[in-house]
C-alpha positions as CSV (number, residue, x, y, z in Angstrom):
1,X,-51.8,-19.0,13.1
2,X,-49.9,-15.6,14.1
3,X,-47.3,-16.9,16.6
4,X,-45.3,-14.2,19.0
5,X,-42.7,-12.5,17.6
6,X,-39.4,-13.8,19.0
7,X,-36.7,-12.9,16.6
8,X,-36.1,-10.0,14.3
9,X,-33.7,-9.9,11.1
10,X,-31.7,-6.4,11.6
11,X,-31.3,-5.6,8.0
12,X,-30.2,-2.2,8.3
13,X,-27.3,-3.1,10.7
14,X,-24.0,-4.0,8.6
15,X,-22.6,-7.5,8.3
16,X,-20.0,-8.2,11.3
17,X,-16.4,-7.1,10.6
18,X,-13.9,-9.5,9.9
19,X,-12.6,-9.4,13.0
20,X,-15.0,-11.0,15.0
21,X,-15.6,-13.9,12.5
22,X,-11.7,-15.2,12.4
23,X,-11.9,-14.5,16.5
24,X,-14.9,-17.2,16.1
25,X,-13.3,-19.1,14.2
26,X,-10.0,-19.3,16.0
27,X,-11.2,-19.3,19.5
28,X,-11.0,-22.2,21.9
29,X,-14.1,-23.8,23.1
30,X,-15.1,-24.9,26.8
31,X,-16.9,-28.2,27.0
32,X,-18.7,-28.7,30.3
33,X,-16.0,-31.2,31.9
34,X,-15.9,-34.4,33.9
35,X,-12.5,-35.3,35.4
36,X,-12.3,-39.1,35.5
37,X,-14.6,-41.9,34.7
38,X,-17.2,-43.2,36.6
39,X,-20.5,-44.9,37.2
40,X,-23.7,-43.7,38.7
41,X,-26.6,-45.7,39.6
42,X,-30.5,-44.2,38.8
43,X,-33.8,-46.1,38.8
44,X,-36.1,-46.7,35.9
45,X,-39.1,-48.3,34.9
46,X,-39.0,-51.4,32.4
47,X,-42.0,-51.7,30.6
48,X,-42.3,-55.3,29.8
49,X,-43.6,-57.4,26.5
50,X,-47.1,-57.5,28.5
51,X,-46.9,-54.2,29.0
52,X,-46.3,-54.9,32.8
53,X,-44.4,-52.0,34.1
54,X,-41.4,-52.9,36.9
55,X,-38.6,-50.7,38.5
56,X,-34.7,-51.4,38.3
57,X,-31.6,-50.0,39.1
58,X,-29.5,-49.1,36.7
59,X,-25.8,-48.4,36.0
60,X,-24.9,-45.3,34.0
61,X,-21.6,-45.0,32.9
62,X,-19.9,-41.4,32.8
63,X,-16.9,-40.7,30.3
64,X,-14.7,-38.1,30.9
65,X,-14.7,-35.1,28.4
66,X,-12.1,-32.6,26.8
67,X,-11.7,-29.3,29.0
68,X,-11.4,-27.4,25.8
69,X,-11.3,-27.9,22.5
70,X,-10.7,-26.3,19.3
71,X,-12.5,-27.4,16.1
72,X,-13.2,-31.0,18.9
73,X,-9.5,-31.8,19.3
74,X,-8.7,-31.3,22.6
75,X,-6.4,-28.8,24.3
76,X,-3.4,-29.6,26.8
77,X,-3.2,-28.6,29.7
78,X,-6.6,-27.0,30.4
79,X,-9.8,-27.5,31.7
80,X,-13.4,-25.8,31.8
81,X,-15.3,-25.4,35.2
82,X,-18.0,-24.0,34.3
83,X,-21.2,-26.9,34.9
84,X,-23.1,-25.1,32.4
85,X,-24.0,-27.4,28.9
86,X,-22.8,-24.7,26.4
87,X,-20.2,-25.2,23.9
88,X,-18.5,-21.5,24.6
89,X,-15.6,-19.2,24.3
90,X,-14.2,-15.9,25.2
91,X,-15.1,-12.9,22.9
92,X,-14.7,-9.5,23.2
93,X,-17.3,-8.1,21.1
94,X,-18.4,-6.1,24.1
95,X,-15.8,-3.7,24.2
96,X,-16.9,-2.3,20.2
97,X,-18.3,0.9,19.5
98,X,-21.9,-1.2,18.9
99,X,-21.6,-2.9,22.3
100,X,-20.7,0.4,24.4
101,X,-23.1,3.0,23.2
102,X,-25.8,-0.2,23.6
103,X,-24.4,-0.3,27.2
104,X,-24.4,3.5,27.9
105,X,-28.2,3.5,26.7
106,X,-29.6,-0.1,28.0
107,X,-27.3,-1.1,30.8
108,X,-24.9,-3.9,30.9
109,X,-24.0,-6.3,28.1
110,X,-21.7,-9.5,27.5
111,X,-20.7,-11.1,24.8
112,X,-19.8,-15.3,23.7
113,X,-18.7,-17.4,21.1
114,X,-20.9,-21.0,20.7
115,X,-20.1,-23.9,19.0
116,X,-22.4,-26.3,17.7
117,X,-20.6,-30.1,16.4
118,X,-21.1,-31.3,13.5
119,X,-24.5,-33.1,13.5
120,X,-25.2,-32.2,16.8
121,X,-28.3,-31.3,18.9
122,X,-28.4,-28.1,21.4
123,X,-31.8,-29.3,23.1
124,X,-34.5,-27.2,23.8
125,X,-34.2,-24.8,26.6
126,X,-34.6,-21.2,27.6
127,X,-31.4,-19.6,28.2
128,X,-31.3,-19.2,32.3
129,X,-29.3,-16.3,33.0
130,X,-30.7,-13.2,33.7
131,X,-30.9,-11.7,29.9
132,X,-34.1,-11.5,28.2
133,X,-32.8,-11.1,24.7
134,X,-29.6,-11.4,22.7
135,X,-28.2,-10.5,19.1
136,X,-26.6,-13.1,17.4
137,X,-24.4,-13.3,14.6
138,X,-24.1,-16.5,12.2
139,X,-20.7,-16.8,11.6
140,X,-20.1,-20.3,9.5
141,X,-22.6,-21.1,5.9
142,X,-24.5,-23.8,7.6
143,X,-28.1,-23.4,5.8
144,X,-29.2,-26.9,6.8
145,X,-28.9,-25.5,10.7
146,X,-32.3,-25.1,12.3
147,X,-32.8,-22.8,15.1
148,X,-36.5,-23.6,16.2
149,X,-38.1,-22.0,18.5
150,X,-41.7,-23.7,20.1
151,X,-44.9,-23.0,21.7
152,X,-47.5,-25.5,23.7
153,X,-50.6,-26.1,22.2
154,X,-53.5,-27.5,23.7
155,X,-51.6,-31.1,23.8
156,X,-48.7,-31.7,25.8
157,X,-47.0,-34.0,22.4
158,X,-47.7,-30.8,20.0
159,X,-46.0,-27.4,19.8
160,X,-46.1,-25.0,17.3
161,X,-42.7,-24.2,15.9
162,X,-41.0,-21.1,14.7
163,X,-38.1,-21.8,12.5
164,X,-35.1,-18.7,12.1
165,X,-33.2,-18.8,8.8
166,X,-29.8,-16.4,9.6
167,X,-28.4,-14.6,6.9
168,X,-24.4,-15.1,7.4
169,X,-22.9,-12.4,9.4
170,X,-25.6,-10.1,9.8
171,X,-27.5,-9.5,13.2
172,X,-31.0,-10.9,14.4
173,X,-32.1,-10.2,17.8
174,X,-33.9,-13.0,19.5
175,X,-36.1,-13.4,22.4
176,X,-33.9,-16.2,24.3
177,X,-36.5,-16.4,27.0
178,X,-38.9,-18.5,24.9
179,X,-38.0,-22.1,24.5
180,X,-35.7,-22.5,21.6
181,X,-33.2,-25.6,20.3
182,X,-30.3,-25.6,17.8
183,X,-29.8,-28.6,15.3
184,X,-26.7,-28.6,13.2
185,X,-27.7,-31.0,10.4
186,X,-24.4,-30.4,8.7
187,X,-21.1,-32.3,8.5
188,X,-19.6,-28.9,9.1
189,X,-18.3,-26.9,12.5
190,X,-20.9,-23.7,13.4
191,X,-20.4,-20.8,15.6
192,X,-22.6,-18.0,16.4
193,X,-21.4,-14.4,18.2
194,X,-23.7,-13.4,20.6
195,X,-24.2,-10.2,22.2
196,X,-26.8,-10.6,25.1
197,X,-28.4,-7.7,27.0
198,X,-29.0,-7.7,30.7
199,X,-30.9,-4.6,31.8
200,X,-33.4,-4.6,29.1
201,X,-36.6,-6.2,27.8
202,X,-36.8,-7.6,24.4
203,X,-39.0,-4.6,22.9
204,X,-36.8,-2.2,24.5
205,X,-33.5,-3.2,22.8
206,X,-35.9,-3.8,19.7
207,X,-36.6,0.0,19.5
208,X,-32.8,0.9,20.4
209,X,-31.6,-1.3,17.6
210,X,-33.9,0.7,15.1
211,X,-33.1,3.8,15.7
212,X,-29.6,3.0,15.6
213,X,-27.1,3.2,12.3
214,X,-23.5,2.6,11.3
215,X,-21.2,1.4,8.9
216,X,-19.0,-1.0,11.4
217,X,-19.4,-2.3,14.7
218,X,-16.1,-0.7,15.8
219,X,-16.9,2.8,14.9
């Protein structure tokens, strides 16, 4: 089956300079926050033995987590605001050479560290900001990562999946508006740079990308 394309490898682009990669590494991350501990009540439905179905209230506890961490220990003396569920820091890969003459061409672009935990899941979504598409760099050797990206099928429990394999440090541009997911299946800490692109479609920064050359993303 010929699914949509929704992620090209950028082979003729260089690998990222080492700049960017220790920034990655070195950067501190902002969990989404929750100042103090608490419990909030939700209702379910019990399914019982006879297969009886009855509702309840139940108690959810809610534990307080970091502000910010780097490599998971936390921070002092600072906390993250943001409600969003991404694992992110500050970069300034949108002041290179790469990022500017991209902006001068395609309009406005932004750029973030993300940090995926040691055996943890990024569930699926689509990313719900006002970007279409995004380049991201891999910036840690984690081959047992999965980035997956899905499409429905006739039946609502099967999808048909699209895996990307990144090649360390060297660009892919993705389609972020299709449903995708992030598993690190590793015992080790991974970070990706991403570059995302506001003002443009997918295809359009596609065909910008290709006709585009250098030797370093700062000049």
């Amino acid at each position: 089956m010929n699914l949509p394309e929704v992620f090209f490898h950028l082979d003729h682009l260089p690998s990222l300079d080492q700049y960017y990669i220790d920034q990655g590494h070195a950067a501190v991350y902002s969990y989404p926050s929750i100042d103090f501990a608490d419990e909030r009540l939700f209702n379910a439905r019990i399914e019982g033995k006879d297969k009886s179905v009855s509702p309840q209230i139940i108690k959810q506890k809610i534990i307080p987590t970091p502000g910010a961490v780097q490599h998971e220990n936390p921070v002092d003396q600072s906390r993250h605001t943001n409600t969003s569920r991404t694992i992110s820091a500050k970069c300034d890969f949108s002041r290179s050479k790469f990022a500017q003459d991209m902006s001068r061409d395609l309009g406005e672009v932004g750029s973030s560290y993300f940090y995926n935990p040691p055996w943890g899941l990024y569930d699926w979504h689509r990313d719900l900001a006002r970007h279409d598409c995004a380049i991201n760099f891999l910036l840690t050797d984690t081959p047992d990562a999965r980035t997956m990206f899905r499409f429905p099928s006739d039946c609502d429990k099967n999808w048909y999946i699209s895996c990307l394999h990144y090649t360390l440090f060297r660009p892919v541009l993705i389609h972020s508006k299709t449903q995708h997911c992030v598993a690190n299946l590793t015992d080790k800490h991974r970070y990706i740079l991403s570059l995302v692109v506001f003002d443009a479609t997918y295809d359009q920064t596609k065909e910008w990308l290709l006709n585009y050359n250098c030797t370093s993303y700062n000049n």
